[in-house]
MARMAR-623806 format. One record per residue (C-alpha): x, y negated, z; residue number from 0. Coordinates in Angstrom, 1 decimal, decimal comma. Example, Ala and Ser with C-alpha at 12.3 -4.5 7.8 and 13.67 -1.06 7.14 Angstrom:
BEGIN
@c1->12,3 | c2->4,5 | c3->7,8 | num->0
@c1->13,7 | c2->1,1 | c3->7,1 | num->1
This chain:
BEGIN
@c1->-4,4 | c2->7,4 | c3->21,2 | num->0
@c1->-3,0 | c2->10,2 | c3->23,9 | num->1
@c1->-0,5 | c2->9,1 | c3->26,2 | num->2
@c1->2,1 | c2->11,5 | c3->24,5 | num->3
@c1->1,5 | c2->9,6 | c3->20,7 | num->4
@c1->2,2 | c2->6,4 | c3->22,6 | num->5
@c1->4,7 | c2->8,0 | c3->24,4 | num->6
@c1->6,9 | c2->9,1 | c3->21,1 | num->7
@c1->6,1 | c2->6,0 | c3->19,5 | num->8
@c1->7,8 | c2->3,6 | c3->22,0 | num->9
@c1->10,5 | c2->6,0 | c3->22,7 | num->10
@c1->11,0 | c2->6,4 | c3->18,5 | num->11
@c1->10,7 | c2->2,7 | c3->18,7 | num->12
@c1->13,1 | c2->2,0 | c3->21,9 | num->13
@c1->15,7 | c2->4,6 | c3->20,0 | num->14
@c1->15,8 | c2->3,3 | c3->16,6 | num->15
@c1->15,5 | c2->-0,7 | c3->17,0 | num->16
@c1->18,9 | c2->-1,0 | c3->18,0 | num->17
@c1->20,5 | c2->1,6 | c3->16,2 | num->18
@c1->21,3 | c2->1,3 | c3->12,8 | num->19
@c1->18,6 | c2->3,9 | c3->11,5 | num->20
@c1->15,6 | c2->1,9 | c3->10,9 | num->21
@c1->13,0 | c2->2,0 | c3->13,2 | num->22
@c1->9,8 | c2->1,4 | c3->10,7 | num->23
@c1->11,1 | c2->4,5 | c3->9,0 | num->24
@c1->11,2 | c2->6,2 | c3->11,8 | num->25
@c1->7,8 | c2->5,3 | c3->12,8 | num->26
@c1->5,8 | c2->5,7 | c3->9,7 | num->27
@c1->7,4 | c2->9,0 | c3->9,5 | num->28
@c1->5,4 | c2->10,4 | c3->12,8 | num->29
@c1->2,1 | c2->11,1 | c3->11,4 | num->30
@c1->4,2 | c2->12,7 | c3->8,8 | num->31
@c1->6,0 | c2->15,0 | c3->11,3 | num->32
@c1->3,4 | c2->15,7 | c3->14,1 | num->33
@c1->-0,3 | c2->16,1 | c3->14,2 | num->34
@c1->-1,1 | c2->12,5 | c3->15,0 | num->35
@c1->-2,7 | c2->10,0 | c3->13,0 | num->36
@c1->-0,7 | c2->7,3 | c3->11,6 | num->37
@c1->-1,0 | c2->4,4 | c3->14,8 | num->38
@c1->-1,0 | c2->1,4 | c3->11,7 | num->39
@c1->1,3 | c2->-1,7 | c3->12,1 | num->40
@c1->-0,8 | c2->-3,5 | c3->15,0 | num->41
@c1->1,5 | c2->-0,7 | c3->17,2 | num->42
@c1->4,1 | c2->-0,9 | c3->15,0 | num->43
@c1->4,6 | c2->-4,8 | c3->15,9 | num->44
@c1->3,5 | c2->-4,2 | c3->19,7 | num->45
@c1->6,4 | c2->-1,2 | c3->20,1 | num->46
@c1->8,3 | c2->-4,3 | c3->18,3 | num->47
@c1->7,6 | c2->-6,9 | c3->20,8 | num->48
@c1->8,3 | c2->-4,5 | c3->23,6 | num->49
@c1->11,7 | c2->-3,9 | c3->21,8 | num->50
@c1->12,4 | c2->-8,0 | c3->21,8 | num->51
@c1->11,4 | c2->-8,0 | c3->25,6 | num->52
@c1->14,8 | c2->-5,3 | c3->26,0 | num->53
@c1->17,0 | c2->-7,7 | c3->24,4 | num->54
@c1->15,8 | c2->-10,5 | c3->26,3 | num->55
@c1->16,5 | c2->-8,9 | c3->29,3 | num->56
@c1->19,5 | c2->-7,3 | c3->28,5 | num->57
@c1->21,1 | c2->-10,5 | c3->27,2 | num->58
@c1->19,5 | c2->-12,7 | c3->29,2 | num->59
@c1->22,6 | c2->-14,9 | c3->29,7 | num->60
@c1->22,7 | c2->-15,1 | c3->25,8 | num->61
@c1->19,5 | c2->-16,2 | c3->25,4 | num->62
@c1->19,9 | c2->-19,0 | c3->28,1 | num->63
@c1->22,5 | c2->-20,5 | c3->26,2 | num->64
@c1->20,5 | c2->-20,8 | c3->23,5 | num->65
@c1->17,6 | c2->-22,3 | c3->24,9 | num->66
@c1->19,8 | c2->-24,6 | c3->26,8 | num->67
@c1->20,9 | c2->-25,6 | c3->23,0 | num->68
@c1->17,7 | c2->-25,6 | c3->21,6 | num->69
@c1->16,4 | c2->-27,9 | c3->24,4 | num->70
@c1->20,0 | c2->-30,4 | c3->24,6 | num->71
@c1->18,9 | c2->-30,9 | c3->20,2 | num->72
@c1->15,3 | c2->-33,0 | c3->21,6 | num->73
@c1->17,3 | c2->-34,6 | c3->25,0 | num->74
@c1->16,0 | c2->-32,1 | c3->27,0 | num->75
@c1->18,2 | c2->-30,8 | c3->30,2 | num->76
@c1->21,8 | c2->-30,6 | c3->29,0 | num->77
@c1->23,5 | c2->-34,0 | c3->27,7 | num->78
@c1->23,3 | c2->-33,4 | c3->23,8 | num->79
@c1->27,0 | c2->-35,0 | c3->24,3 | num->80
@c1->28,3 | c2->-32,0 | c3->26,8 | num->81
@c1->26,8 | c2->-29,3 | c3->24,8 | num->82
@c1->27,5 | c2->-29,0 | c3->21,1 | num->83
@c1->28,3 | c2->-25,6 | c3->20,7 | num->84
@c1->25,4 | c2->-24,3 | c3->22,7 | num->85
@c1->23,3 | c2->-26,7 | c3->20,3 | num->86
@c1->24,8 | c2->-25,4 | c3->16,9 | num->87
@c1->24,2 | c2->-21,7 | c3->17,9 | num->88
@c1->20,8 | c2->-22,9 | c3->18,3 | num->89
@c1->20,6 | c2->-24,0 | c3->15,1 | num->90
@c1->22,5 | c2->-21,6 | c3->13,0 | num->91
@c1->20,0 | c2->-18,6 | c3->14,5 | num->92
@c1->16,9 | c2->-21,0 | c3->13,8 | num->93
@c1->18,4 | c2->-21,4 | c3->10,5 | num->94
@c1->18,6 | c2->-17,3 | c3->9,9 | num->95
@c1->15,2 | c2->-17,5 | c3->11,1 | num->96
@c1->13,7 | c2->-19,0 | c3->8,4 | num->97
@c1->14,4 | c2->-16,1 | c3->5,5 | num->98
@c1->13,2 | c2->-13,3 | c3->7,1 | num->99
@c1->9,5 | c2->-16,0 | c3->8,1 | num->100
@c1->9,2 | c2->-17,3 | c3->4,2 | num->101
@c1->9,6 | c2->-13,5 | c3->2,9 | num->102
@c1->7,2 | c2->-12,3 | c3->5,7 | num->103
@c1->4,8 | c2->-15,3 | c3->4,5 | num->104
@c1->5,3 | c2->-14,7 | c3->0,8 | num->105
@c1->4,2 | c2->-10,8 | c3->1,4 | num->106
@c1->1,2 | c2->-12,0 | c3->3,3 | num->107
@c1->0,0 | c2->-14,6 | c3->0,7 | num->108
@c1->0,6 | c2->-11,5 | c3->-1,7 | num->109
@c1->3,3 | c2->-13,1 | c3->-3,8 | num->110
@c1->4,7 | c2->-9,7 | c3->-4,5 | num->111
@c1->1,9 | c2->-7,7 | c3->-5,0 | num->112
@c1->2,2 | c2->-7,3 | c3->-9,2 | num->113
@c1->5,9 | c2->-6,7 | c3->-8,5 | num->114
@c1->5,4 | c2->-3,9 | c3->-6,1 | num->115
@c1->2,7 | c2->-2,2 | c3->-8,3 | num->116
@c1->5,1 | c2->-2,4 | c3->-11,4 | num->117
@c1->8,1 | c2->-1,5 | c3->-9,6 | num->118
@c1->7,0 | c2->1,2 | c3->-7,6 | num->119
@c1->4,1 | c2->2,0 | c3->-9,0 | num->120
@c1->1,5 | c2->2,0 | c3->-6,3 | num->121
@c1->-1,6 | c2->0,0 | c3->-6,3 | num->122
@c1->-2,2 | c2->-2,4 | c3->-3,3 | num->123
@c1->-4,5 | c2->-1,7 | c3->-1,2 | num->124
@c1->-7,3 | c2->-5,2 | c3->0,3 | num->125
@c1->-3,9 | c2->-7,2 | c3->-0,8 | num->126
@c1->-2,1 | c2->-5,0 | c3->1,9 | num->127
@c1->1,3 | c2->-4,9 | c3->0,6 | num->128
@c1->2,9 | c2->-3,2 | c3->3,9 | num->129
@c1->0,5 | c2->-0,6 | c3->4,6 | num->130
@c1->0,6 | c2->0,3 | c3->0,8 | num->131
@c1->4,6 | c2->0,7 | c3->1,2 | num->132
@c1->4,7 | c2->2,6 | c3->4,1 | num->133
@c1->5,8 | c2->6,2 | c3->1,8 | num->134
@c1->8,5 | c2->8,6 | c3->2,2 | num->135
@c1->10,2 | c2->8,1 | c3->-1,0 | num->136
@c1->11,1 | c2->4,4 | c3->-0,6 | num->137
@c1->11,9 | c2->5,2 | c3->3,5 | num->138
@c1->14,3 | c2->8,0 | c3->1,8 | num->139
@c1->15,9 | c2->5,6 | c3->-0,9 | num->140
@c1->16,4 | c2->2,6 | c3->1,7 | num->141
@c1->18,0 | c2->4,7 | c3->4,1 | num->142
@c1->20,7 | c2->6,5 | c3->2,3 | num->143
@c1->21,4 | c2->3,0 | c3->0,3 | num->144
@c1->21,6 | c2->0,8 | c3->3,0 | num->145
@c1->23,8 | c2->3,4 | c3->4,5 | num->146
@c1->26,1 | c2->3,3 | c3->2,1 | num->147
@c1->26,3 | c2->-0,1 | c3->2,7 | num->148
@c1->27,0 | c2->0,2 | c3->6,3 | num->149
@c1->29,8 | c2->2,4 | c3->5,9 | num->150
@c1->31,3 | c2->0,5 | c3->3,3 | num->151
@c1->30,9 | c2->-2,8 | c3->5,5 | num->152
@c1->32,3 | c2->-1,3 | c3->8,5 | num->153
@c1->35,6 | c2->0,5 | c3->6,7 | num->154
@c1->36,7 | c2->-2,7 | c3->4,8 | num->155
@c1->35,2 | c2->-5,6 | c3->7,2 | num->156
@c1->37,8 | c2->-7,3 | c3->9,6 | num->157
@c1->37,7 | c2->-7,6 | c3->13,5 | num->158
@c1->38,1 | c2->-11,1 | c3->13,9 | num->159
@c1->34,7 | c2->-13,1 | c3->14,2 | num->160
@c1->32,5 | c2->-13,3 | c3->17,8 | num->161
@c1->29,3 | c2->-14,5 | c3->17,9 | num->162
@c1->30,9 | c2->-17,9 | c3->19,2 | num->163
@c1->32,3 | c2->-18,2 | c3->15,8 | num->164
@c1->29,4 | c2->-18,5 | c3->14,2 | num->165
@c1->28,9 | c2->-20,8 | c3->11,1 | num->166
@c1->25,5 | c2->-21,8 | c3->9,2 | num->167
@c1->26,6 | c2->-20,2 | c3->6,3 | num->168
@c1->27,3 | c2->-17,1 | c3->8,3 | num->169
@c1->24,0 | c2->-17,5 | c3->10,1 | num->170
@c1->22,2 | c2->-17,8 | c3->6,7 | num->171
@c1->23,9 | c2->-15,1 | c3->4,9 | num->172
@c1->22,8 | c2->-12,5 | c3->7,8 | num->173
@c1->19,4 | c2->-14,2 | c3->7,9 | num->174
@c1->19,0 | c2->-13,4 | c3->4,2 | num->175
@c1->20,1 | c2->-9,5 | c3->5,2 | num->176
@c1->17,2 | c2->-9,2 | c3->8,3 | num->177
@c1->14,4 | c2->-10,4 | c3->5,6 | num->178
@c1->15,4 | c2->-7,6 | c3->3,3 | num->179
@c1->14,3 | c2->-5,0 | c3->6,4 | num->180
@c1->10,6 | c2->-5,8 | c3->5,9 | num->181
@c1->11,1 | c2->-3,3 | c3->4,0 | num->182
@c1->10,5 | c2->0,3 | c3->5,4 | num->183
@c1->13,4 | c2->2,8 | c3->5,8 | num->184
@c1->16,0 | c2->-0,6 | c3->5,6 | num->185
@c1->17,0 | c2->-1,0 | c3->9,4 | num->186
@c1->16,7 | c2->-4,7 | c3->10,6 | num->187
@c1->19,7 | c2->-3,8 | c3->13,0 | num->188
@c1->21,6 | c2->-1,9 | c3->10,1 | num->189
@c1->21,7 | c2->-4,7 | c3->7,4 | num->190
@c1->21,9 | c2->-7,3 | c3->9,5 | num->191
@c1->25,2 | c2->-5,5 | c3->11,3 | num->192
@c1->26,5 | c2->-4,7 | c3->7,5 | num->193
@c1->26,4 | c2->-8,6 | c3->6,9 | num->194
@c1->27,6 | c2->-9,3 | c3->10,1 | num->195
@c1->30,7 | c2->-6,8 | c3->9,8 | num->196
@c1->31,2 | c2->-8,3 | c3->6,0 | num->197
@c1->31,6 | c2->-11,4 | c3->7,2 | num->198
@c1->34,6 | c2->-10,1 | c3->9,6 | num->199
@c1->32,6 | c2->-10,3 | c3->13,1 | num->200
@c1->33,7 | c2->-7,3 | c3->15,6 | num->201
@c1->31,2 | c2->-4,3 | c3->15,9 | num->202
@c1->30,0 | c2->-5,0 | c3->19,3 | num->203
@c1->29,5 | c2->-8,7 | c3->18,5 | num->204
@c1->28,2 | c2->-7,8 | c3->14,9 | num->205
@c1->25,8 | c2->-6,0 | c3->16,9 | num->206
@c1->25,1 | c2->-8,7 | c3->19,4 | num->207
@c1->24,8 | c2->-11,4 | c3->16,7 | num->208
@c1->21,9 | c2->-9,0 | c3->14,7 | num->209
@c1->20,0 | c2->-8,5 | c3->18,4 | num->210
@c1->19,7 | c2->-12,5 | c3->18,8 | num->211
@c1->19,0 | c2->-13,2 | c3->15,9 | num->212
@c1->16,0 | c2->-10,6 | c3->15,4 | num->213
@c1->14,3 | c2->-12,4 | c3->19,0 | num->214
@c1->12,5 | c2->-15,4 | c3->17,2 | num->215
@c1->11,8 | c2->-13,1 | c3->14,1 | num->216
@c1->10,3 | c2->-10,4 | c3->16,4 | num->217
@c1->8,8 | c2->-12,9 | c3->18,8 | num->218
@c1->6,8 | c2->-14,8 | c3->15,5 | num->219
@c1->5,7 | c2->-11,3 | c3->14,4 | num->220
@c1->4,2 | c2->-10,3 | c3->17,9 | num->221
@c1->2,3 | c2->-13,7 | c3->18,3 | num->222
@c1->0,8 | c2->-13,1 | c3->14,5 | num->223
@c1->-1,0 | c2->-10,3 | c3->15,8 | num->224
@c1->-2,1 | c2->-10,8 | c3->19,1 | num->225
@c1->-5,8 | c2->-12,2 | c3->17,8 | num->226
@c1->-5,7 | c2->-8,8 | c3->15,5 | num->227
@c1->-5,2 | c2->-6,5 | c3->18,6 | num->228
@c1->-7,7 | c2->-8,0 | c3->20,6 | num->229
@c1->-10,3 | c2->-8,4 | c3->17,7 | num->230
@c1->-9,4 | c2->-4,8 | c3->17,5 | num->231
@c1->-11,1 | c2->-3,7 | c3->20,8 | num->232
@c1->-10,0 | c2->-3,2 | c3->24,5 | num->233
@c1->-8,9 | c2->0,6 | c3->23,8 | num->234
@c1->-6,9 | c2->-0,6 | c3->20,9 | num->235
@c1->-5,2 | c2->-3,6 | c3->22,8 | num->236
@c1->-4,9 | c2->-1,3 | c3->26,1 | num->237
@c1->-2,6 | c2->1,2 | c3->23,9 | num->238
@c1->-0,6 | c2->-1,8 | c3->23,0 | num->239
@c1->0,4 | c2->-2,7 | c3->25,9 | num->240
@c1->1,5 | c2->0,8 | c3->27,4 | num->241
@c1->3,5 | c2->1,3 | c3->23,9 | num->242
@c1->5,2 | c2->-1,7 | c3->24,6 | num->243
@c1->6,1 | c2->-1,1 | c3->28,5 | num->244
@c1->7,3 | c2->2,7 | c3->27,5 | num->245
@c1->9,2 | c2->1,2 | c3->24,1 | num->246
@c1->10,9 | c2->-1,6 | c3->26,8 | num->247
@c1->12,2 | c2->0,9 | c3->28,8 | num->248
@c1->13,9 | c2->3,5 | c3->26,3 | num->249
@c1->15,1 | c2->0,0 | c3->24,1 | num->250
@c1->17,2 | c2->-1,2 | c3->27,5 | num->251
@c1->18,4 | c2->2,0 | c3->27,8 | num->252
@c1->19,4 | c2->2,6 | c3->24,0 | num->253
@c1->20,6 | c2->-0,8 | c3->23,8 | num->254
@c1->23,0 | c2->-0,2 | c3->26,9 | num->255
@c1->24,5 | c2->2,8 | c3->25,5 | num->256
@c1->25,0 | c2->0,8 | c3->21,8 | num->257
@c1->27,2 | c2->-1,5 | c3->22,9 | num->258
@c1->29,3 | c2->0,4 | c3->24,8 | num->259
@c1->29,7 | c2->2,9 | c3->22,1 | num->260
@c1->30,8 | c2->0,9 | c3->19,3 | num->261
@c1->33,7 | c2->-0,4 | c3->21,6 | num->262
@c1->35,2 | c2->2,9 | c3->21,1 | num->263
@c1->33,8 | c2->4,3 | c3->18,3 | num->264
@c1->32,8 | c2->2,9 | c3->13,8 | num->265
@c1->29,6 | c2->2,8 | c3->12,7 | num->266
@c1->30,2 | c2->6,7 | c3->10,5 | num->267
@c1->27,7 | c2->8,5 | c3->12,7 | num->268
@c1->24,8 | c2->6,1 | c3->11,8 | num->269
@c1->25,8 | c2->6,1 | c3->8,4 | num->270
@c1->26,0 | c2->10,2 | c3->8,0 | num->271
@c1->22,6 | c2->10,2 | c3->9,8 | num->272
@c1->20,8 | c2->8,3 | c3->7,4 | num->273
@c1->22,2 | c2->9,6 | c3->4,2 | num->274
@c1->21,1 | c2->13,0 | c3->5,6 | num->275
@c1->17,6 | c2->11,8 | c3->6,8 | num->276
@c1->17,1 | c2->10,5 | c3->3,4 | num->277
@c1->17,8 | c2->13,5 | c3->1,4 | num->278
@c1->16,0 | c2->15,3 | c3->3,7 | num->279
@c1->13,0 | c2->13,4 | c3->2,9 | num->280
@c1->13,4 | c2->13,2 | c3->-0,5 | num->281
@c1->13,8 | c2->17,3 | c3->-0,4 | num->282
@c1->11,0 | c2->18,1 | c3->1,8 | num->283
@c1->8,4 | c2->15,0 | c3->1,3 | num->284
């Protein structure tokens, strides 16, 4: 790949994660909009993991809570005694964790396969289900849908939950929402928000709540294919790698901007966006 594929990729990928728009959309859609090839899901998942690096970083003192819970629930470090809370956040994201990772596994053991071909009417490529999804039609659909949704979730939803406040049937319910955005044109960060903001947490902690709880999801991905990328050759693995430092830098920055946005301002602009994307694709693809 050039430098200035890899280049729009990761800053596609650093754009989109974090807002509600859907970023695999987004990045299937290159090849459709430039001369490139398409870069396949190996890049796709390395722009991802460059992403997670972004939200590690940016809520670093997030993530050290949770670690401190997840290492307090074996006796590790922190009295298990002096820190409850930190431990049942711990828990309650490990807990949303575990829809998104049994979906994921079920699509790679091919459980859906005869559902997608009947459904949508596409035959499944070498039991590839994602590569054999990745179409305008379905990006088009899932986009003006789920922003529907988003709207509707952020014009009736209250402003009264933090992540703090966080239950396991909260942390479950959003978890179901993030396994749904396997799916192209969905938005991890879009239906996981439109749970979130159902369930009556504030925008920027709605927000804050999806990017936590999208680290162990995002981490798990990267680790699957870190054998494929390197089986894949040198070149391959060396494009990777400078997808993922580019994608970290325009995430931080995207991410940064986000936050402070949605203190001031609803969620309308995303959800205008994507209903016009949509019917854009579905008028021009």
């Amino acid at each position: 790949m050039t430098f200035l594929q890899l280049l729009i990729i990761a800053v596609v990928q650093g754009i989109t994660e974090f807002l509600p728009i859907s970023s695999s959309g987004h990045l299937i859609l290159i090849p459709y909009l430039t001369d490139f090839s398409d870069q396949g899901p190996l890049i796709d998942v390395a722009v991802h993991v460059g992403s997670l690096l972004a939200i590690i970083v940016y809520f670093f003192k997030d993530v050290l809570v949770l670690a401190r819970g997840g290492f307090a629930s074996i006796g590790v470090g922190t009295d298990r005694a002096n820190a409850p809370a930190e431990r049942r956040l711990f828990w309650w994201i490990v807990l949303g964790t575990i829809p998104a990772v049994a979906f994921g596994l079920a699509i790679k053991l091919g459980a859906f396969n005869s559902l997608a071909e009947t459904w949508l009417g596409i035959t499944v490529v070498e039991d590839d289900l994602m590569s054999s999804i990745r179409f305008t039609d379905l990006i088009a659909f899932n986009l003006i849908v789920y922003g529907i949704l988003l709207g509707l979730a952020d014009w009736i939803g209250k402003e009264v939950k933090s992540f703090e406040d966080m239950t396991w049937r909260d942390g479950l319910i959003v978890g179901i929402a993030q396994a749904l955005a396997i799916i192209p044109g969905t938005s991890r960060s879009g239906v996981t928000m439109t749970a979130a903001r159902f369930l009556g947490y504030k925008r920027v902690e709605a927000a804050r709540f999806s990017f936590l709880l999208s680290i162990p999801a995002v981490a798990g991905a990267g680790v699957l294919i870190v054998p494929e990328i390197f089986e894949a050759g040198s070149v391959l693995a060396f494009d990777a790698l400078i997808a993922g430092v580019l994608t970290f830098i325009a995430a931080f920055a995207t991410m940064a901007f986000l936050m402070n946005f949605l203190k001031r301002a609803s969620m309308m602009v995303f959800v205008l966006y994507r209903v016009a994307m949509g019917c854009a694709l579905f008028y021009f693809f």
